[in-house]
Backbone and ligand atoms as CSV (ligand in chain L), in Angstrom:
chain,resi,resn,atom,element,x,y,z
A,1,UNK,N,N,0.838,-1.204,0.000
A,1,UNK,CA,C,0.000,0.000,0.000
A,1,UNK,C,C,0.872,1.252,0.000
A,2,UNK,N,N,1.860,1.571,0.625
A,2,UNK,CA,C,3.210,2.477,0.877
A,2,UNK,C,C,3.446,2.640,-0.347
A,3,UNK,N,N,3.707,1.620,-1.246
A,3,UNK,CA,C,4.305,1.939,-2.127
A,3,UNK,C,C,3.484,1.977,-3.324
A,4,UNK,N,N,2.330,1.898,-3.159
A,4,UNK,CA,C,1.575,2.194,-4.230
A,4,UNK,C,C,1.124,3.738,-4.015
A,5,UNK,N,N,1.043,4.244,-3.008
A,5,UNK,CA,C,0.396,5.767,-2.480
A,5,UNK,C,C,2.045,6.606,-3.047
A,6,UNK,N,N,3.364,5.772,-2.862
A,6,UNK,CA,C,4.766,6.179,-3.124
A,6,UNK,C,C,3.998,6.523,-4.540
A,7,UNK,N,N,4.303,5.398,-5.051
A,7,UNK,CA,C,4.013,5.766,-6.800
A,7,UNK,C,C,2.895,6.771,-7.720
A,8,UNK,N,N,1.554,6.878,-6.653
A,8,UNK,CA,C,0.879,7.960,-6.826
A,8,UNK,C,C,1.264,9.372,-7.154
A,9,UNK,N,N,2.357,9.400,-5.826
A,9,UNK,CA,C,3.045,11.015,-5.611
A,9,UNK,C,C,3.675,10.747,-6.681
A,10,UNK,N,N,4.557,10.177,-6.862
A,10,UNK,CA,C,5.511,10.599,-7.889
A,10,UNK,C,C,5.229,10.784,-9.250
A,11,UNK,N,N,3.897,9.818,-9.525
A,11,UNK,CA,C,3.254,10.301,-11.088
A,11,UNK,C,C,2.797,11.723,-11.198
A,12,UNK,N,N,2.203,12.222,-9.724
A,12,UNK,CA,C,1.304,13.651,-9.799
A,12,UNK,C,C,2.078,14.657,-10.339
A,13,UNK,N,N,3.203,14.055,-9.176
A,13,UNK,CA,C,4.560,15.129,-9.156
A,13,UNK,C,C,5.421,15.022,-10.291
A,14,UNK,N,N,5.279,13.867,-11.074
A,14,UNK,CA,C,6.026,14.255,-12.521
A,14,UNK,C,C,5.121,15.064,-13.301
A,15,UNK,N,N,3.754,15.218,-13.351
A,15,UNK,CA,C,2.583,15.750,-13.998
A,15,UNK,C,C,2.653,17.109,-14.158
A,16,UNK,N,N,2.627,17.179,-12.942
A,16,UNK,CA,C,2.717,18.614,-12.141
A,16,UNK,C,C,3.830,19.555,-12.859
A,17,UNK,N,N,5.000,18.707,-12.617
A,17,UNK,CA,C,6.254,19.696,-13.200
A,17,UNK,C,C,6.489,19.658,-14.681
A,18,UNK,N,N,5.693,18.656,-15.405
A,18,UNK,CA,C,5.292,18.616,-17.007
A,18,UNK,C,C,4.659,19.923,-17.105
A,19,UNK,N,N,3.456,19.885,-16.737
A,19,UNK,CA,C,2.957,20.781,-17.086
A,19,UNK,C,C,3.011,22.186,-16.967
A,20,UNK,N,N,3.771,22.539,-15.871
A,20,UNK,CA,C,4.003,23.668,-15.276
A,20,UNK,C,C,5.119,24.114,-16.334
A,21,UNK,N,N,6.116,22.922,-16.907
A,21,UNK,CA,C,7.264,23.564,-17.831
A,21,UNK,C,C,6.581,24.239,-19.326
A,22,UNK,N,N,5.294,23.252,-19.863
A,22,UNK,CA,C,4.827,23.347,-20.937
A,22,UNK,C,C,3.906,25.150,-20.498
A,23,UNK,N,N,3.225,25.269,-20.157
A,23,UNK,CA,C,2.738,26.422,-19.548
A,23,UNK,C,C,3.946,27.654,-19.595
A,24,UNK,N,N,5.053,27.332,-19.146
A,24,UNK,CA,C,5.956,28.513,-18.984
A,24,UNK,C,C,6.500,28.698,-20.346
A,25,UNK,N,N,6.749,27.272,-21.665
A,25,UNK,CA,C,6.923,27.622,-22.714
A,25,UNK,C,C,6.221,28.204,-23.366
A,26,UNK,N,N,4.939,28.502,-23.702
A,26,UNK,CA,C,3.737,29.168,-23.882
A,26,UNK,C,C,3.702,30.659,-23.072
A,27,UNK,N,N,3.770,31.044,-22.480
A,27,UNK,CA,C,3.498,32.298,-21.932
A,27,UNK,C,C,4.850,32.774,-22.807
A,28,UNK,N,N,3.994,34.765,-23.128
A,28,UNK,CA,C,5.476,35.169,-23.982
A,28,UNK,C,C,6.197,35.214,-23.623
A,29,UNK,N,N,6.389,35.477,-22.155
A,29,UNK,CA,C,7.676,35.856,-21.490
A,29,UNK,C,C,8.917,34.484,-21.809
A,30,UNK,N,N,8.788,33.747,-21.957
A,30,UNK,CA,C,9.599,32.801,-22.016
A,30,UNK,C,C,9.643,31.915,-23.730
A,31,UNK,N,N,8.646,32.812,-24.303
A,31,UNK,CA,C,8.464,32.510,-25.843
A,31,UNK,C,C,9.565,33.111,-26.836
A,32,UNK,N,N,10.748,32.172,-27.192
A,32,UNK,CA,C,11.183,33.313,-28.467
A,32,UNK,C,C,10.379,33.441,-29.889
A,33,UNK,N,N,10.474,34.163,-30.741
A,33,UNK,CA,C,9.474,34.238,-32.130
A,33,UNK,C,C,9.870,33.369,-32.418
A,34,UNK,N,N,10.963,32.367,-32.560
A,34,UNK,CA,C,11.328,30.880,-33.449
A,34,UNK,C,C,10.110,29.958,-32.756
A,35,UNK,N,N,9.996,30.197,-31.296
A,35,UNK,CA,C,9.099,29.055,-31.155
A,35,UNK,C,C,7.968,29.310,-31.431
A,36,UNK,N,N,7.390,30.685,-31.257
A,36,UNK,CA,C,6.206,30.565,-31.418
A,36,UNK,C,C,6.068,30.538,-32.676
A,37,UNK,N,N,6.767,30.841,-33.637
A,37,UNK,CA,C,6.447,30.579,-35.137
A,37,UNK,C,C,6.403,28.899,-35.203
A,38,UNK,N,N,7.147,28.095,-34.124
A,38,UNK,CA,C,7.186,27.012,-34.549
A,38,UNK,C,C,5.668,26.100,-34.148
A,39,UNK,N,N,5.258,27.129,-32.860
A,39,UNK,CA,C,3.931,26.211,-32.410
A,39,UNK,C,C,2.746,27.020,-34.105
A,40,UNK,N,N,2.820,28.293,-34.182
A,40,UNK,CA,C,2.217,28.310,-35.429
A,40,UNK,C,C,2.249,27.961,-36.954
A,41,UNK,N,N,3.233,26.979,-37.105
A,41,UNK,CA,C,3.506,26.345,-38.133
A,41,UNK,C,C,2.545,24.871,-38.127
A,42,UNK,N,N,2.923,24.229,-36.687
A,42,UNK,CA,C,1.738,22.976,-36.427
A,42,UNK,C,C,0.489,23.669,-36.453
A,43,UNK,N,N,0.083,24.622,-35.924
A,43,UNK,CA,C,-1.166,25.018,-35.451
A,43,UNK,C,C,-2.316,25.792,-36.866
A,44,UNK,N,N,-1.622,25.430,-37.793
A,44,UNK,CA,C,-2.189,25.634,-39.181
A,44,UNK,C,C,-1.855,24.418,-40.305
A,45,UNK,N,N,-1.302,23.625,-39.277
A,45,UNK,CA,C,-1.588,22.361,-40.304
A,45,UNK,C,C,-0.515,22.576,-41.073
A,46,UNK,N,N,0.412,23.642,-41.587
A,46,UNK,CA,C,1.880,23.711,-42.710
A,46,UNK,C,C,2.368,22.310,-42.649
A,47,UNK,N,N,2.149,21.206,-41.246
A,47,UNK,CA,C,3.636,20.396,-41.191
A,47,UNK,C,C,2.910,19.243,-41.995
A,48,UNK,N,N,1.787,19.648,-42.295
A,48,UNK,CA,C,1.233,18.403,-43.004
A,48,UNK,C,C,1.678,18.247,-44.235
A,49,UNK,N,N,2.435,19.185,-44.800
A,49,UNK,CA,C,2.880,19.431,-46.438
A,49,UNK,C,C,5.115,19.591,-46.043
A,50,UNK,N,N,4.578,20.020,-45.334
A,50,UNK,CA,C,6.329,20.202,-44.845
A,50,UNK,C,C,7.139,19.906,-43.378
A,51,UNK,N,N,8.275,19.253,-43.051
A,51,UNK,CA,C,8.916,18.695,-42.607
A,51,UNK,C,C,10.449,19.152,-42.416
A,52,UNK,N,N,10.933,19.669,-41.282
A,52,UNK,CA,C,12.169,20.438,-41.105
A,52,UNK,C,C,13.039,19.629,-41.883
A,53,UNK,N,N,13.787,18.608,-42.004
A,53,UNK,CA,C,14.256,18.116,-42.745
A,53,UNK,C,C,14.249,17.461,-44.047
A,54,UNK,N,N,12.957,17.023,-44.200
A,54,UNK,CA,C,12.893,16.303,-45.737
A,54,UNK,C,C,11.874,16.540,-46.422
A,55,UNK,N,N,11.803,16.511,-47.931
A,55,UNK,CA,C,10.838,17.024,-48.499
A,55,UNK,C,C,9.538,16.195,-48.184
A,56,UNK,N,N,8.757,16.240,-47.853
A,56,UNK,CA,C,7.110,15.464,-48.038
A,56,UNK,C,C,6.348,16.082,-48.864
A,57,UNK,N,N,5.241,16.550,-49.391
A,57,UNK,CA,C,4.547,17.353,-50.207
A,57,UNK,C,C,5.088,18.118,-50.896
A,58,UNK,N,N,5.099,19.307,-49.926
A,58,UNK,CA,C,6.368,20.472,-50.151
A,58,UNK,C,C,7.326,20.144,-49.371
A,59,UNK,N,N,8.833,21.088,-50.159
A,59,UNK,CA,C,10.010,21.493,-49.882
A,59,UNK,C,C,10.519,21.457,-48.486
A,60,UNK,N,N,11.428,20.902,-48.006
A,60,UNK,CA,C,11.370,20.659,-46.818
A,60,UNK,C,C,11.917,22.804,-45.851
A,61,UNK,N,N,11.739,22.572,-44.723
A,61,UNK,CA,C,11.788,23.747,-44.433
A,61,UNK,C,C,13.800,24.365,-44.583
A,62,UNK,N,N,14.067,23.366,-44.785
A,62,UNK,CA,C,15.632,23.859,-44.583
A,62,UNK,C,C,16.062,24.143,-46.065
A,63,UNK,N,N,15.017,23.091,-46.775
A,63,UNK,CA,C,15.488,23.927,-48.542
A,63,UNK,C,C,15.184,25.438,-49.045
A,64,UNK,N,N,13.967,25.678,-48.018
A,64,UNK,CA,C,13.490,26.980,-48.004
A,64,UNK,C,C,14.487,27.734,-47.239
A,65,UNK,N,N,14.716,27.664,-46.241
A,65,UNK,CA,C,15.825,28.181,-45.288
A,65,UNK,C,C,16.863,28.681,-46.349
A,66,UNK,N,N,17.358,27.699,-46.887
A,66,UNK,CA,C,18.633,27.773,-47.736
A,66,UNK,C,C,18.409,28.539,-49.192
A,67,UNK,N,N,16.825,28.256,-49.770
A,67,UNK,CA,C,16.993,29.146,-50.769
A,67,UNK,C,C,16.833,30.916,-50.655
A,68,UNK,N,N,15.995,31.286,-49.544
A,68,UNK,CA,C,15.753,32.513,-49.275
A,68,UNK,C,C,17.019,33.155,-49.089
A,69,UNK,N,N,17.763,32.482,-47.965
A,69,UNK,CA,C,19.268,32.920,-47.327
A,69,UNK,C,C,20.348,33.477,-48.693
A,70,UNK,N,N,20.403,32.308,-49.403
A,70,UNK,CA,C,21.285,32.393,-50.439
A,70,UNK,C,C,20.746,33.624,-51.102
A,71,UNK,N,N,19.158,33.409,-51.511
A,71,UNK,CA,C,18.887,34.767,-52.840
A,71,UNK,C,C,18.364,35.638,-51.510
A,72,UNK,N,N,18.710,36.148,-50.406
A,72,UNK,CA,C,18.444,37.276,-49.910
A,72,UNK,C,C,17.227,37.465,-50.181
A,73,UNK,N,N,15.969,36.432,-50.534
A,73,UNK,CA,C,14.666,36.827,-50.343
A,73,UNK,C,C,13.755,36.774,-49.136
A,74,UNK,N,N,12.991,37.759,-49.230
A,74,UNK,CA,C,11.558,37.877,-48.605
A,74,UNK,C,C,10.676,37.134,-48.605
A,75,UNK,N,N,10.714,35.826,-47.382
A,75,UNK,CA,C,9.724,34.972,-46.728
A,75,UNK,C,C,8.674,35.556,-46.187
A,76,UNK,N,N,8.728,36.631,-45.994
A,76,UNK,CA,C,7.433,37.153,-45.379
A,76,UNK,C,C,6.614,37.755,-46.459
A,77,UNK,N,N,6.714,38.442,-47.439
A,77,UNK,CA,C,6.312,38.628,-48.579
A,77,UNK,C,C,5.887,37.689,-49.118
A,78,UNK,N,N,6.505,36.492,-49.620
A,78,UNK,CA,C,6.160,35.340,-49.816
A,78,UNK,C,C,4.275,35.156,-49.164
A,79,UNK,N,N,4.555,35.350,-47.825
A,79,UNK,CA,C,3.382,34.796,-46.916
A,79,UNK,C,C,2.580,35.716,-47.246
A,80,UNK,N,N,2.593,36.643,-47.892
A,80,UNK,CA,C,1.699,37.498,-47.652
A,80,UNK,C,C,1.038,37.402,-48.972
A,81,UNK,N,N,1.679,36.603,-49.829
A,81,UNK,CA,C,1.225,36.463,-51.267
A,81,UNK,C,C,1.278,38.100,-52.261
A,82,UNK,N,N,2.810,38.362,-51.917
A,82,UNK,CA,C,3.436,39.775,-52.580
A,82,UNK,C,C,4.473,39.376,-53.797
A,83,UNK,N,N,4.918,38.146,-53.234
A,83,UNK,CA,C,5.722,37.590,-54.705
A,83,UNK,C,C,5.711,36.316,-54.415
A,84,UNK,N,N,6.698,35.943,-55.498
A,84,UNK,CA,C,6.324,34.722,-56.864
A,84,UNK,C,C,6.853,33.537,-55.285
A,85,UNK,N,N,6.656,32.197,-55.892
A,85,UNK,CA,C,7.201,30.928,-55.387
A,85,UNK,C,C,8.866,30.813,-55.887
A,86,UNK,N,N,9.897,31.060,-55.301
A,86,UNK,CA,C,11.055,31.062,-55.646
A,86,UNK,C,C,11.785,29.069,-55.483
A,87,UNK,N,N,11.037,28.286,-54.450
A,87,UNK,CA,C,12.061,26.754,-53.905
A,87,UNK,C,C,11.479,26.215,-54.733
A,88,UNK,N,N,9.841,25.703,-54.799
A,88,UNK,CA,C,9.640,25.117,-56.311
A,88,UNK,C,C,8.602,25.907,-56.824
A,89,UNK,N,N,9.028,25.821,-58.489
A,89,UNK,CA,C,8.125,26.863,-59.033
A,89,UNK,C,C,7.144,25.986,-59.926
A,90,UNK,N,N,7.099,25.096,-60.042
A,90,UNK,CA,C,6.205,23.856,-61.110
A,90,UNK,C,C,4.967,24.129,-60.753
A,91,UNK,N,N,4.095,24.658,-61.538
A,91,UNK,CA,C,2.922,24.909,-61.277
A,91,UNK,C,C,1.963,24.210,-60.600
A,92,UNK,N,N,2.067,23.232,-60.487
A,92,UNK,CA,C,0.917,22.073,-59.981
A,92,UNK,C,C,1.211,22.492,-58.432
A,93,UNK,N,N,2.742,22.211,-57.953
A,93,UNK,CA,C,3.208,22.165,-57.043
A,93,UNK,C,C,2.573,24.049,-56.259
A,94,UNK,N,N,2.985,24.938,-56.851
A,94,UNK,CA,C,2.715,26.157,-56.684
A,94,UNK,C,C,0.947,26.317,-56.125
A,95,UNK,N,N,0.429,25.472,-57.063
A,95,UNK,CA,C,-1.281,25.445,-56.900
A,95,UNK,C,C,-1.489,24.895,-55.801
A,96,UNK,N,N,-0.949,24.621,-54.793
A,96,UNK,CA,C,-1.478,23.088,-53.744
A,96,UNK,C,C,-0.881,23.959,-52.598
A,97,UNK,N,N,0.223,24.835,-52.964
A,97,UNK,CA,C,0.635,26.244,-51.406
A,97,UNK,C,C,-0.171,26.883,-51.536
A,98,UNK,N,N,-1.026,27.365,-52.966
A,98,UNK,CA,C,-1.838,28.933,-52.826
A,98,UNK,C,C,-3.103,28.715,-51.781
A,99,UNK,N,N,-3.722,27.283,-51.712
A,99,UNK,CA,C,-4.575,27.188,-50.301
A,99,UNK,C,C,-4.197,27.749,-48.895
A,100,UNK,N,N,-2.915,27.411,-48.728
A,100,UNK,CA,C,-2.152,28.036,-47.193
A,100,UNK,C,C,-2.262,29.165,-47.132
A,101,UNK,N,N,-1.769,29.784,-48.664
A,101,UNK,CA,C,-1.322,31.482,-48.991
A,101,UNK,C,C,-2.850,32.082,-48.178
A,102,UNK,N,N,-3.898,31.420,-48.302
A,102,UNK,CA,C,-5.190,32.709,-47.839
A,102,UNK,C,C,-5.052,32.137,-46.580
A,103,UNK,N,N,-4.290,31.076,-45.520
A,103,UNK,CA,C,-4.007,31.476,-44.300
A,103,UNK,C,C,-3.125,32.509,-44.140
A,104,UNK,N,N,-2.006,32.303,-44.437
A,104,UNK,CA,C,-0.793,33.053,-44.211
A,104,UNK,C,C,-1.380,34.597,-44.288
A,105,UNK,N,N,-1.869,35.149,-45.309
A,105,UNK,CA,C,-2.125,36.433,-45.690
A,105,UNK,C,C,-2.923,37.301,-44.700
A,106,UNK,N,N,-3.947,36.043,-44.159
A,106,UNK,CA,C,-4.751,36.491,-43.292
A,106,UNK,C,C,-3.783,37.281,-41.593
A,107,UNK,N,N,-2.857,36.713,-41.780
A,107,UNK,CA,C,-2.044,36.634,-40.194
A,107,UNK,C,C,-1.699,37.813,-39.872
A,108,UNK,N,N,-1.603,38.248,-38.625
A,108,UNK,CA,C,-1.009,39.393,-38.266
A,108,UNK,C,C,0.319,39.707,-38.461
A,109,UNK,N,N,0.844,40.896,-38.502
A,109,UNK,CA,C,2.072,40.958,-38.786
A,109,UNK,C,C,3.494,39.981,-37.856
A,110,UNK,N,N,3.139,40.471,-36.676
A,110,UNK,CA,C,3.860,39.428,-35.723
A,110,UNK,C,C,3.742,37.721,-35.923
A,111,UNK,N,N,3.015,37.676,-36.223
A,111,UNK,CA,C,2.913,36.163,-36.549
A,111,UNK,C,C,3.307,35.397,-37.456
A,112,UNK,N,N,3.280,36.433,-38.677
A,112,UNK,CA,C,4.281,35.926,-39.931
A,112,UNK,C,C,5.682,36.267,-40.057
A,113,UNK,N,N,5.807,37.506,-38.808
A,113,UNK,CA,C,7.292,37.418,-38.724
A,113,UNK,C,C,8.089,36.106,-37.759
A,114,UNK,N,N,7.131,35.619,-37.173
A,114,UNK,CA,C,7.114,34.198,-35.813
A,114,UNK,C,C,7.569,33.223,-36.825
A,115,UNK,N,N,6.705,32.625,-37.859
A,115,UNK,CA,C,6.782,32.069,-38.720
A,115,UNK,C,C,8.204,32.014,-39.855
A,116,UNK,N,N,8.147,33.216,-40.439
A,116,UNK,CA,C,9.385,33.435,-40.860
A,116,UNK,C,C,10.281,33.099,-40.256
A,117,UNK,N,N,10.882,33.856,-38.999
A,117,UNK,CA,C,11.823,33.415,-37.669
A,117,UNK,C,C,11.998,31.912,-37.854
A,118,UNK,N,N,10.758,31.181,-37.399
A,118,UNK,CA,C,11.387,29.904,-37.606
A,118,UNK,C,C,11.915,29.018,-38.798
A,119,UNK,N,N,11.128,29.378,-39.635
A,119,UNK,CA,C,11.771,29.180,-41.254
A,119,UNK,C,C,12.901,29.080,-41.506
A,120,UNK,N,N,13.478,30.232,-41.117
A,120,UNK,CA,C,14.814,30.590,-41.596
A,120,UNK,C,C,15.735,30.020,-40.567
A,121,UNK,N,N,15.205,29.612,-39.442
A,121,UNK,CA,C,16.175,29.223,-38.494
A,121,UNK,C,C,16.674,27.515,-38.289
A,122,UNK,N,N,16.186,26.976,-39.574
A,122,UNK,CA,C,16.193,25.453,-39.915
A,122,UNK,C,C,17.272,25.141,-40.582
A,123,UNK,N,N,18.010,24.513,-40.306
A,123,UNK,CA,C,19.761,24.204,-40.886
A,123,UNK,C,C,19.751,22.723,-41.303
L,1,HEC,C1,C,-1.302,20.891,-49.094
L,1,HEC,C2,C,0.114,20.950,-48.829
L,1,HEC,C3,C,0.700,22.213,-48.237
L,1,HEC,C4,C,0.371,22.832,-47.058
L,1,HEC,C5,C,-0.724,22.451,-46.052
L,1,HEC,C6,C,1.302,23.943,-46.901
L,1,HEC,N1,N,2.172,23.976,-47.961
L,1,HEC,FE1,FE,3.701,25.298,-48.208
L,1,HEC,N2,N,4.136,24.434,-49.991
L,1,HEC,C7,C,3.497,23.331,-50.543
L,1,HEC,C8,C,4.067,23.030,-51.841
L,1,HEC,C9,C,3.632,21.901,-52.754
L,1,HEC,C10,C,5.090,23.986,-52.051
L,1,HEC,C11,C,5.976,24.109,-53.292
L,1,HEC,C12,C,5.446,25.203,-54.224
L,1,HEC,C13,C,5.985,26.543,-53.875
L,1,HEC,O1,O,7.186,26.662,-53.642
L,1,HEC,O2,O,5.182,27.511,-53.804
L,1,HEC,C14,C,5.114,24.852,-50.861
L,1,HEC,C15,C,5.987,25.900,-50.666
L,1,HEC,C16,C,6.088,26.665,-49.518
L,1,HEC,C17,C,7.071,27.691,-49.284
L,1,HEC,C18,C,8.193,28.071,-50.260
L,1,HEC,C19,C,7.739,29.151,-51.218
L,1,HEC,C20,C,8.666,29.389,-52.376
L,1,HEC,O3,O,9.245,30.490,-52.460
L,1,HEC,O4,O,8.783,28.494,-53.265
L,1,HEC,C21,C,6.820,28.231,-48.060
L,1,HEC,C22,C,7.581,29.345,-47.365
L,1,HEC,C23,C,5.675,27.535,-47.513
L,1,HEC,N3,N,5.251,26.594,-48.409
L,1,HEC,C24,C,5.111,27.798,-46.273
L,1,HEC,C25,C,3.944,27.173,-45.810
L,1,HEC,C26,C,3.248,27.566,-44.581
L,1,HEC,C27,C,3.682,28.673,-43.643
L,1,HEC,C28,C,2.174,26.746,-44.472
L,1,HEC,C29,C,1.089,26.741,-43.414
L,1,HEC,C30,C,0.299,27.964,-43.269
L,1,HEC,C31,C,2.198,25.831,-45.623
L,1,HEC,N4,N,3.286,26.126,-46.409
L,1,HEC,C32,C,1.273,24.817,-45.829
L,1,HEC,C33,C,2.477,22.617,-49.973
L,1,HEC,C34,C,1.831,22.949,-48.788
C-alpha cells in the first residue's frame, strides 16, 4: 500500500512539473518568435505538407531556409502572397501552397514574422 500511495506522488509530481514547464513555454515571457512561429507552423496544419528536414509534399523547411538565405529573399512577402514561389516553381506544385497562402495572408504581422523566424532558423 506504501508503495503504491509512493508511486501515486511521484506520477502527480512528474505531472505537475510537465505541465508547469509546458505552460511557462507558452506564456510570452519565455516565448522566443522561433518558437512561437514554430507552435504556429503545427497550429495551421503547414507540417502536413512540410517537414524540417525532408521534403514530403512540399520542400522541406531547410530547402526553403537555404533558398531565401542564399537569394536574400523575402519569406514574409512570400506569406503574404506579394511575390512569386522562388524553392519550387512547377505549377501544380505552386497550386497546392496557394490554399495556405489565404491562411498566411490572413495573419497578423507578428505572426508571420514568428513564422518566418522559424523558417529561416532550420539548418
Ligand atoms: C497541401 C500541402 C501544403 C500545405 C498544407 C502547406 N504547404 Fe507550403 N508548400 C506546398 C508546396 C507543394 C510547395 C511548393 C510550391 C511553392 O514553392 O510555392 C510549398 C511551398 C512553400 C514555401 C516556399 C515558397 C517558395 O518560395 O517556393 C513556403 C515558405 C511555404 N510553403 C510555407 C507554408 C506555410 C507557412 C504553411 C502553413 C500555413 C504551408 N506552407 C502549408 C504545400 C503545402
Amino acid at each position: 500500500m506504501k508503495k503504491l500511495i509512493l508511486s501515486i506522488a511521484c506520477v502527480s509530481f512528474l505531472l505537475v512539473s510537465f505541465t508547469t514547464k509546458e505552460n511557462e513555454k507558452l506564456s510570452p515571457k519565455f516565448q522566443t518568435s522561433i518558437e512561437k512561429g514554430k507552435r504556429l507552423f503545427k497550429k495551421n496544419a503547414c507540417t502536413g505538407c512540410h517537414q524540417e528536414q525532408m521534403k514530403v509534399v512540399g520542400p522541406s523547411l531547410k530547402d526553403i531556409a537555404a533558398k531565401y538565405t542564399s537569394k536574400k529573399a523575402n519569406l514574409t512577402t512570400f506569406l503574404q502572397g506579394k511575390s512569386e514561389a522562388i524553392v519550387d516553381t512547377a505549377p501544380s506544385q505552386v497550386a497546392m501552397m496557394k490554399a495556405s497562402l489565404s491562411i498566411t495572408k490572413r495573419m497578423k504581422a507578428e505572426d508571420l514574422k514568428a513564422i518566418t523566424d522559424y523558417i529561416l532558423s532550420i539548418k
